[in-house]
Backbone bond lengths (Angstrom), bond angles and torsions (degrees), N, CA, C in turn:
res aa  C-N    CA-C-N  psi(-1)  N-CA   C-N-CA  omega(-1)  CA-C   N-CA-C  phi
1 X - - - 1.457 - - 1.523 108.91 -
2 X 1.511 117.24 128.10 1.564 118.71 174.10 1.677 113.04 -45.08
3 X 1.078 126.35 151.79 1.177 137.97 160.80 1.924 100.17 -59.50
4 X 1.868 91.24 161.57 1.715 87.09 175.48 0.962 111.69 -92.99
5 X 1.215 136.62 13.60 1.971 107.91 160.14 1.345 112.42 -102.28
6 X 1.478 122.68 2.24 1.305 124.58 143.77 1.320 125.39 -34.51
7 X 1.668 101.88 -42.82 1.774 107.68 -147.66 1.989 77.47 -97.89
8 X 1.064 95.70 -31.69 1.971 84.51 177.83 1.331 99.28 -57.11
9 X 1.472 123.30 -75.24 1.789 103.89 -163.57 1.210 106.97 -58.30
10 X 1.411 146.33 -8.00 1.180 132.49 166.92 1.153 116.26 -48.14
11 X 1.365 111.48 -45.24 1.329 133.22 -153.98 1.571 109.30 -71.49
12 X 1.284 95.32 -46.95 1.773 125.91 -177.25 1.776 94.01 -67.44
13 X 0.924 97.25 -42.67 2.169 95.79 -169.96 1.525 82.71 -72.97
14 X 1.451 132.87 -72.80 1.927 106.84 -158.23 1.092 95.44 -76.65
15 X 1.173 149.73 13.61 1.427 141.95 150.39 1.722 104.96 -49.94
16 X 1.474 100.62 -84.64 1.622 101.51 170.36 1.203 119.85 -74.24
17 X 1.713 137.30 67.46 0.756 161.47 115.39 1.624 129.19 -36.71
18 X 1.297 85.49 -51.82 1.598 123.15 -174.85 1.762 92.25 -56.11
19 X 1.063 135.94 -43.57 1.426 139.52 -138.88 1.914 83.05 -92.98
20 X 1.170 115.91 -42.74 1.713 112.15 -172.94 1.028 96.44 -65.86
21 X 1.162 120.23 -69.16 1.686 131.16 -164.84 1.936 103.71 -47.34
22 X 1.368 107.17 -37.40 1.529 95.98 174.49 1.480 103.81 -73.00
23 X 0.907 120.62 -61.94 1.767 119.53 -172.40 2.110 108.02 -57.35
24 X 0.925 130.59 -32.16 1.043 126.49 158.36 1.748 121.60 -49.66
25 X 1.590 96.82 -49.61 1.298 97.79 174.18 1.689 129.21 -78.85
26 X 1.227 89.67 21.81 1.863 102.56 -167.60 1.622 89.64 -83.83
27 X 1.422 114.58 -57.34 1.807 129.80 -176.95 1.899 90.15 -45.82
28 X 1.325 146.12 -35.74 1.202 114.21 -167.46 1.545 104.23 -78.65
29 X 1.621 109.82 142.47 1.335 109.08 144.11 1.289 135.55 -53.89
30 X 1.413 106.96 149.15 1.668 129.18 -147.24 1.309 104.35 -58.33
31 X 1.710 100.96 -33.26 1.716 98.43 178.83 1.225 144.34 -89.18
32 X 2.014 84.26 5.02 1.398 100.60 -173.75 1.299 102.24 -125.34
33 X 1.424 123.54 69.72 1.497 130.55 172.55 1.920 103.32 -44.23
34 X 1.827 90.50 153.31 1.879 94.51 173.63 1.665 120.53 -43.44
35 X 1.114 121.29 -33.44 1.251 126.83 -175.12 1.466 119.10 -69.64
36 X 1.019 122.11 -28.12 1.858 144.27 -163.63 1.659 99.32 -99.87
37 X 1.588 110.58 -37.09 1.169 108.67 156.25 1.468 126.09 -74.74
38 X 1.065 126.14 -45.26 1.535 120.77 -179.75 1.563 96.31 -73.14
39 X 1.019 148.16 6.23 1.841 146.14 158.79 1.597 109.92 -70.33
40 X 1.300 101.76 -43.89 1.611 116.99 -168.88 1.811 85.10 -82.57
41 X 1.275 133.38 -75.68 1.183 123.83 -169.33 1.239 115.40 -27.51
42 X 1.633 117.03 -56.09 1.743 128.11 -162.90 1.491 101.64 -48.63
43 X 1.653 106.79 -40.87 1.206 119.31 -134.67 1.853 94.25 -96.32
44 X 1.445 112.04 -23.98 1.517 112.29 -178.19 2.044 89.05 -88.50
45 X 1.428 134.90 -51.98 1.059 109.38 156.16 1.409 145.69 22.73
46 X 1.849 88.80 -109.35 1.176 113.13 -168.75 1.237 115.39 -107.62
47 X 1.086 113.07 9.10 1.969 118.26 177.76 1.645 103.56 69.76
48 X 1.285 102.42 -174.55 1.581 133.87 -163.07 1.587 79.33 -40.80
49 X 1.576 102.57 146.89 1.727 108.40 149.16 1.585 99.94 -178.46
50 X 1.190 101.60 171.13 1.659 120.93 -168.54 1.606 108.58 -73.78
51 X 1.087 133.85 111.10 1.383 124.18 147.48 1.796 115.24 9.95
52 X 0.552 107.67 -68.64 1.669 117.71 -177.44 2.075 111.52 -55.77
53 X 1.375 106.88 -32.25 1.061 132.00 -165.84 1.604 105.10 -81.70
54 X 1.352 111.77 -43.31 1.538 131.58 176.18 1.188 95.00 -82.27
55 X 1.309 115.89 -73.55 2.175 95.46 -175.66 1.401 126.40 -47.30
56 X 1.688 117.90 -10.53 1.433 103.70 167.61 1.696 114.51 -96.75
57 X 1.765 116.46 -7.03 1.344 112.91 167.16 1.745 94.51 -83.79
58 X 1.530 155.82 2.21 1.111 149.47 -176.14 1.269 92.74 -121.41
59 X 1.623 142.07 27.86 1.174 124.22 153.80 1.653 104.80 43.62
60 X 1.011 132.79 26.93 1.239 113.27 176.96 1.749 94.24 -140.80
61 X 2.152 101.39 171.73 1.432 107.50 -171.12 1.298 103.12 -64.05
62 X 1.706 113.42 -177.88 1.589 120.50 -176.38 0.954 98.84 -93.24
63 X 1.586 152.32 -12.31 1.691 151.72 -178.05 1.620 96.47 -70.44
64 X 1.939 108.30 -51.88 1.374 94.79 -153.98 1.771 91.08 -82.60
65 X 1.151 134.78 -47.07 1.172 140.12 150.14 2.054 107.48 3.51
66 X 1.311 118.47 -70.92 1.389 145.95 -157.07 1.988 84.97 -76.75
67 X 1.241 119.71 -36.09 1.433 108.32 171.57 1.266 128.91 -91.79
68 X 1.362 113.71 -14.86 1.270 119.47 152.60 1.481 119.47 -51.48
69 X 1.476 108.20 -51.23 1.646 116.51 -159.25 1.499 89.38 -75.59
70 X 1.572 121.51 -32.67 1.498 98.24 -171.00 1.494 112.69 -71.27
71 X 1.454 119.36 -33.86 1.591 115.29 -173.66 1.448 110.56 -72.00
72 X 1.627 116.59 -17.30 1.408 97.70 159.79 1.340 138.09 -102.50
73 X 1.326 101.66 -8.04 1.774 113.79 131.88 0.981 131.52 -30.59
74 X 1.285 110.79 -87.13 1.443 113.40 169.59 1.407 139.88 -10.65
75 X 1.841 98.77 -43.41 1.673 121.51 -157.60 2.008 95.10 -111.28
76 X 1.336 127.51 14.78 0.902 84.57 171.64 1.634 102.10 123.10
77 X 1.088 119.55 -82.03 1.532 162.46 -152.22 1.662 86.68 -52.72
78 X 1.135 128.44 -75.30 1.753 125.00 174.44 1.222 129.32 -106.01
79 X 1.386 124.96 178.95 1.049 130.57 -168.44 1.339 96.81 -133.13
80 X 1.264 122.26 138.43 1.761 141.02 158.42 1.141 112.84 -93.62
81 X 1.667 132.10 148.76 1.058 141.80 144.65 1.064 114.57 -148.66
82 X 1.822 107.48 175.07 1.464 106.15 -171.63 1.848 103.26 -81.60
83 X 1.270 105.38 164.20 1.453 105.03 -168.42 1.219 97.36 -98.84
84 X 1.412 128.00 142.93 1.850 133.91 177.80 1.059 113.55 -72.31
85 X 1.659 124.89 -20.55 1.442 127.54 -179.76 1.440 100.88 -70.36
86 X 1.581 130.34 -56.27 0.995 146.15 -125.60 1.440 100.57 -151.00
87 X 0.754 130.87 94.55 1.830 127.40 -179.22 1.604 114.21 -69.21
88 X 1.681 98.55 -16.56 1.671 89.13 -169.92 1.693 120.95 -90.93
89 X 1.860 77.16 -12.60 1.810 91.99 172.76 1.951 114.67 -88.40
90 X 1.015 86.58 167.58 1.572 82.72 171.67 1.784 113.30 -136.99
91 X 1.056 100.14 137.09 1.778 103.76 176.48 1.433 112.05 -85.26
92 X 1.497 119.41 142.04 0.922 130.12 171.02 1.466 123.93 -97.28
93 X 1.462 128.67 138.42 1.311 123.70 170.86 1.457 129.75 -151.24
94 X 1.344 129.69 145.65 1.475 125.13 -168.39 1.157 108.52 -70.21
95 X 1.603 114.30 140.93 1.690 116.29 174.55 1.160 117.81 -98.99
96 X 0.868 120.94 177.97 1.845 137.14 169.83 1.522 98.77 -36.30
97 X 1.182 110.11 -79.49 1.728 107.57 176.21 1.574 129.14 -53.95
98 X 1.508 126.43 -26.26 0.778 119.17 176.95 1.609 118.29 -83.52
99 X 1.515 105.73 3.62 1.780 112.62 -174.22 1.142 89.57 -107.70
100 X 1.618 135.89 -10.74 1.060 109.90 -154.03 2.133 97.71 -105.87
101 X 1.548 104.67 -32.05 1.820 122.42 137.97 1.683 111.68 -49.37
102 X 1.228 150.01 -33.51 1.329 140.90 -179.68 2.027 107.47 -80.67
103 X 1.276 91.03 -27.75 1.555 114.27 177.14 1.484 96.95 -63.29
104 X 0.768 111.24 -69.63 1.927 123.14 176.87 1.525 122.21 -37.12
105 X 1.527 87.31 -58.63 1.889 92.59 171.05 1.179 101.85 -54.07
106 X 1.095 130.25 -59.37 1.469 143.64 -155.49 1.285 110.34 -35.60
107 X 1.335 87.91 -65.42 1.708 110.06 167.41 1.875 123.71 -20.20
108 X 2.128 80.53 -81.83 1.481 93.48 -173.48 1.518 110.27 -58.31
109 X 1.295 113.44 -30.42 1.700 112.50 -171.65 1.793 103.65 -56.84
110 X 1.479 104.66 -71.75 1.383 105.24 173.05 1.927 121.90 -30.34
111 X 1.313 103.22 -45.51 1.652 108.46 -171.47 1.156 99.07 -71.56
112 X 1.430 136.69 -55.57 1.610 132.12 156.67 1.153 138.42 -24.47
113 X 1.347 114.04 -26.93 1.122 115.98 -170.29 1.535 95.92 -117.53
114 X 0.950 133.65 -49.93 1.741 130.47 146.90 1.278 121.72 -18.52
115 X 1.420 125.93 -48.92 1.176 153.76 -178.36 1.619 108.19 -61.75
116 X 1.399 114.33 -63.20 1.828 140.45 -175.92 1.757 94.90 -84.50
117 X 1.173 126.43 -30.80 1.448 117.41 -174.77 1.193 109.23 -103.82
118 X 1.577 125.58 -2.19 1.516 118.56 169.49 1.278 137.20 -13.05
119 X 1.370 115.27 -48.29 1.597 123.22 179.47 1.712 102.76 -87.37
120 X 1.272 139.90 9.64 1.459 127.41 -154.54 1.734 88.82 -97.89
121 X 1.089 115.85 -175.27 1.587 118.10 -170.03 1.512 84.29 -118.37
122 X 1.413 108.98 163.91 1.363 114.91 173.82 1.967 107.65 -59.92
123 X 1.529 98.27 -43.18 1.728 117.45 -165.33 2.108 89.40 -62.56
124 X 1.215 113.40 -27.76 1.505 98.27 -165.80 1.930 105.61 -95.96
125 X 1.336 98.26 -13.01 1.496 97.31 -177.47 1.808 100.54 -85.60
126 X 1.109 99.21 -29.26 2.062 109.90 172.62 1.386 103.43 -59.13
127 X 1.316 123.52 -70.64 1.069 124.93 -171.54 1.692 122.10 -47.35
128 X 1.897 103.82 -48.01 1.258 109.91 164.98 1.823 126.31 -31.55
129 X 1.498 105.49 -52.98 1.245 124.41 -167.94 1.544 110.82 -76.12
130 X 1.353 109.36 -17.52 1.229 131.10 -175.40 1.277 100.97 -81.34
131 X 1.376 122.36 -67.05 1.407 129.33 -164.05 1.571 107.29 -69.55
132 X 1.231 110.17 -30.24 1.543 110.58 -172.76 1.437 110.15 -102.29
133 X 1.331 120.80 22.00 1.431 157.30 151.24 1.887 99.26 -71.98
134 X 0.899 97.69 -89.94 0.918 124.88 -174.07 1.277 113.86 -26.64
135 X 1.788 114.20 -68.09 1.605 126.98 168.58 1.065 108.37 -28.84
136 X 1.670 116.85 -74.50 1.438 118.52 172.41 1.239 127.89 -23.57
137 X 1.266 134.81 -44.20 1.164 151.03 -141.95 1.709 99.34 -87.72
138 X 1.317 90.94 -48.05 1.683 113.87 -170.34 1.661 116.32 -77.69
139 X 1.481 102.66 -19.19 1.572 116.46 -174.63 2.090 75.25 -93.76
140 X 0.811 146.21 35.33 1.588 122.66 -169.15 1.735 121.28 17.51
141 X 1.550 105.46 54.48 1.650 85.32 148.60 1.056 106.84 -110.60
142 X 1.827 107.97 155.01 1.438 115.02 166.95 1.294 114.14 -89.57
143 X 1.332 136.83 33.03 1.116 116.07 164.94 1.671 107.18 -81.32
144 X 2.018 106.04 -43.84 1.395 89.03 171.16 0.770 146.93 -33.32
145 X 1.824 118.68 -58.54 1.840 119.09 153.77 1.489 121.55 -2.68
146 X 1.671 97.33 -52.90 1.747 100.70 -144.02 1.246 92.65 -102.63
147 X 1.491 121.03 2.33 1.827 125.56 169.24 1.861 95.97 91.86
148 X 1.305 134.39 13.97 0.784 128.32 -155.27 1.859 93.60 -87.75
149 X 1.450 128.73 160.96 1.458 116.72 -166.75 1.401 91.40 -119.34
150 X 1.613 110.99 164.85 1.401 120.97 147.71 1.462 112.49 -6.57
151 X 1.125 132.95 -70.67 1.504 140.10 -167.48 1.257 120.24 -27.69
152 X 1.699 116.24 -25.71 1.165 114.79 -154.15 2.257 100.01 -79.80
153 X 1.232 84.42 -21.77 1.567 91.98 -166.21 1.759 94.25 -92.09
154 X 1.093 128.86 17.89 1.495 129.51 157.30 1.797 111.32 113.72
155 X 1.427 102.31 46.96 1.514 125.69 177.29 1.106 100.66 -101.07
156 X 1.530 120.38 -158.60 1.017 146.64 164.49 1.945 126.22 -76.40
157 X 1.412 113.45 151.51 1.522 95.29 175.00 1.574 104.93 -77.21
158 X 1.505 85.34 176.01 1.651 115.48 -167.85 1.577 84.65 -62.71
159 X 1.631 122.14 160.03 1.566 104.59 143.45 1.789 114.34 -86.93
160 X 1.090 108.09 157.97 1.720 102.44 -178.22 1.646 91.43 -155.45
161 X 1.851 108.49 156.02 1.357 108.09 139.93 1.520 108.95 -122.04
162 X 1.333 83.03 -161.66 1.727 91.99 -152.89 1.970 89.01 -81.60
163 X 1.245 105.59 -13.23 1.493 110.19 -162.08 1.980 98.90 -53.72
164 X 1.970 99.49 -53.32 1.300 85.59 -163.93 1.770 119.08 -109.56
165 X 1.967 76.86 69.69 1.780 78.42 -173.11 1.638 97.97 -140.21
């Protein structure tokens, strides 16, 4: 077991965490706040699912959840329907446009971080993803399991291609 002033600068490093995650989120467009992006991510993911289904991969309530889905409703980005199981629910799913905007983030996120990680070795950016794999894992979220990133709680999207989906 680490000694405790280990677990202090730990503490102090995801403390300033906060400072990437803001400057990362500077590259999204205005209309596509972190949250609207991690909706489209869940949703290119894990395919069709219920409102209810996404607020428990967004750790967050179903109200703020239900305003997310509407602003990316609204714009385009998904599609609603009624669900065949359940008529009163409705499934949600990413459209043509909204993969083709998740495509984009994708992009800038990767070049950003390419960009800010220039000097890192391939072996230290692995390990990164590894270790902070890992944390997750140990705090019990399941998004780690499912490879799902930070993003989902109002980061950035995953990067993905279409290759391994």
């Amino acid at each position: 077991m680490a000694e405790r002033s280990q677990y202090e600068e730990l503490a102090r490093q995801i403390s300033a965490i906060g400072a990437v995650k803001r400057e990362m989120a500077r590259g999204l467009p205005p209309e596509c706040p972190p949250a609207s992006a991690a909706v489209l991510m869940l949703l290119h993911k894990h395919g069709e699912m219920r409102t209810s289904q996404l607020a428990e991969l967004m750790a967050i309530d179903m109200s703020v959840t239900s305003r997310h889905v509407t602003h990316v409703a609204d714009r385009g980005w998904i599609e609603r329907h009624p669900d065949p199981q359940d008529g009163r629910s409705r499934l949600l799913r990413i459209s043509e446009t909204g993969e083709r905007l998740l495509d984009e983030l994708s992009t800038q996120t990767v070049e950003s971080l390419a960009a800010h990680l220039h000097d890192w070795s391939d072996d230290d950016v692995a390990q990164l993803n590894t270790l902070l794999s890992r944390l997750r894992t140990s705090f019990g979220d399941c998004r780690a399991r499912g490879g799902l990133p930070e993003s989902a709680r109002g980061g950035l999207p995953e990067t993905h291609t279409t290759a391994s989906h």
